[in-house]
Structure formats: structure tokens, C-alpha cells
N, C-alpha and C positions, 0 to 999 in steps of 0.2 A: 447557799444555805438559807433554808427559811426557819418561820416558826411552826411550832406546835398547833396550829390554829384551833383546832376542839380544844384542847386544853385550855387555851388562851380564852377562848368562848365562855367553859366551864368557867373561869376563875374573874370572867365580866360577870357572868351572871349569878353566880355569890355573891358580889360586890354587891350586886343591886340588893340582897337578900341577906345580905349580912348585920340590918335593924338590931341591935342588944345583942349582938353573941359577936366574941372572937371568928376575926376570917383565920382561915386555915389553909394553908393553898396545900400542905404538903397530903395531908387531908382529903379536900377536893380532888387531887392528881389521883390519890387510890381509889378514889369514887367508881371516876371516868375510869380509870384502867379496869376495876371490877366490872362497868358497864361494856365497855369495850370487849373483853372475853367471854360477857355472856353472850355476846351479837356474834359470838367466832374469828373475832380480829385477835391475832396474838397479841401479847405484850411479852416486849422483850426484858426489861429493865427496867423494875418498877421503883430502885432507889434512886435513879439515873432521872424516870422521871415528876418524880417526889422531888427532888435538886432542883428540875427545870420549871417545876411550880411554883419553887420561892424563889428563883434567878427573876421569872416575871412578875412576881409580887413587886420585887425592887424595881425592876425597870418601869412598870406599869405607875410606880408613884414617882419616881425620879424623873420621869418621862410626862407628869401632869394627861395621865390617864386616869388616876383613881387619886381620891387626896382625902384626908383625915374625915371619917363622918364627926359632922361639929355634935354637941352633948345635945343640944336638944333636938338632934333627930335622930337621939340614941348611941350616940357614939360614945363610947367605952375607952377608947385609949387603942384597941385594937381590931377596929373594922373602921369601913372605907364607904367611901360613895365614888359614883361615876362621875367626872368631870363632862364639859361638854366634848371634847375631844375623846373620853369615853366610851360616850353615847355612840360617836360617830362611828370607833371601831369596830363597839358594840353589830350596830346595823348593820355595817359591811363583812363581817366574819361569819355571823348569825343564822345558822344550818337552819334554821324555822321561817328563812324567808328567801324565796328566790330572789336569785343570781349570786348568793351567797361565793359559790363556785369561783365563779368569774372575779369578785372582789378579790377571795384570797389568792388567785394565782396573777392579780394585779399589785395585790402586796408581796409577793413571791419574788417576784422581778426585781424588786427592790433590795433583797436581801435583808440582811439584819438593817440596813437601814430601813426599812418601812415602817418602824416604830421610832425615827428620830424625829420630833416633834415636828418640825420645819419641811420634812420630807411628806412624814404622815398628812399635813395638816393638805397640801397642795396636790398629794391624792384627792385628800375625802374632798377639796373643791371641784379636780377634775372629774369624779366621780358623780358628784351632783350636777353635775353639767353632764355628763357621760352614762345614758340608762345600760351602755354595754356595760361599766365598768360595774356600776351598781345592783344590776338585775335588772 
């Protein structure tokens, strides 16, 4: 079992762009699924995956991926900033840069584990060591 990774992408990069407004992941997830059908990719279940935008909202902050934006750089009480371990997923998931590919079916392998912090962290090291794993 893996993850969503475009999803997962979508809702890093709100993160980044979420300055003075509420994140939204359930939100975001209709986005992408709107965008996704206008490209002709089905969407099967779109409450199912609206669920799986806020299941990673949580993991992604319990997980020290994304963490409170502090007030003075807009943070509101409900939006986020990238951690550095963010950043990293960020890079390696990231369809706007090659070997994207390659990273996610190296997180893939992992299973739901690829986002436990300890696991993740000792990819993104192999990785930077690793231009296969990274692009």
C-alpha cells in the first residue's frame, strides 16, 4: 500500500502558499480531483478522497512535515509552513522536477512506512547520496 503522492504534492504545496488564509486539504483534494478529470484521468471517490486529504493533513503535522505557521509569518491559528523534512518530501515527490518518478516508487517500497519520520529521514539521506533515487 502506498500513498496518494499528487495529492500528497497538492497539499506540500498549499502548505507553502497557505500565508493569511486557512489550509484546506479537504478543499485542495477537490481541486486536484477537478484537475485530474479535466486531463481524462477518472476519479473514483471523491469523499473517500476529500478523507484522505485530512488523514495527511494529520500525519503530515504529527509526522513533523508541516508545523504551525508562527503569527509573524502570517500564521492564523490554521495554516502551516514546511518543515525541513518537508522541504525534503516536498523535492522528492515534486512532478515539476525530474526523477520525481523514481523517488516516489522509492517511497513506495516502503509502504505506509515511508512517511515515519526515522524511515523517511534515512531515504531522503540515501537519496542525496543516490542521483538514481533522487533524479
Amino acid at each position: 500500500m502506498s500513498y496518494n503522492w499528487d495529492l500528497m504534492e497538492r497539499l506540500l504545496h498549499e502548505v507553502q502558499n497557505s500565508a493569511c488564509k486557512g489550509f484546506a486539504p479537504r478543499l485542495h483534494a477537490e481541486e486536484l480531483a477537478a484537475e485530474q478529470a479535466n486531463a481524462g484521468q477518472p476519479i473514483t471517490n471523491l469523499d473517500g478522497l476529500r478523507k484522505e486529504a485530512a488523514d495527511y493533513e494529520a500525519l503530515l503535522l504529527r509526522s513533523g512535515f508541516i508545523e504551525p505557521r508562527p503569527e509573524q509569518l502570517g500564521g492564523n491559528g490554521e495554516n502551516f509552513i514546511l518543515t525541513s523534512r518537508g522541504l525534503r518530501l516536498l523535492s522528492l515527490i515534486d512532478g515539476g522536477f525530474p526523477g520525481h518518478s523514481t523517488a516516489r516508487e522509492h517511497l513506495d517500497q516502503q509502504g505506509k512506512a515511508a512517511l515515519v519520520p526515522e524511515v523517511f529521514d534515512e531515504l531522503a539521506v540515501r537519496a542525496a547520496r543516490d542521483p538514481a533515487i533522487a533524479g
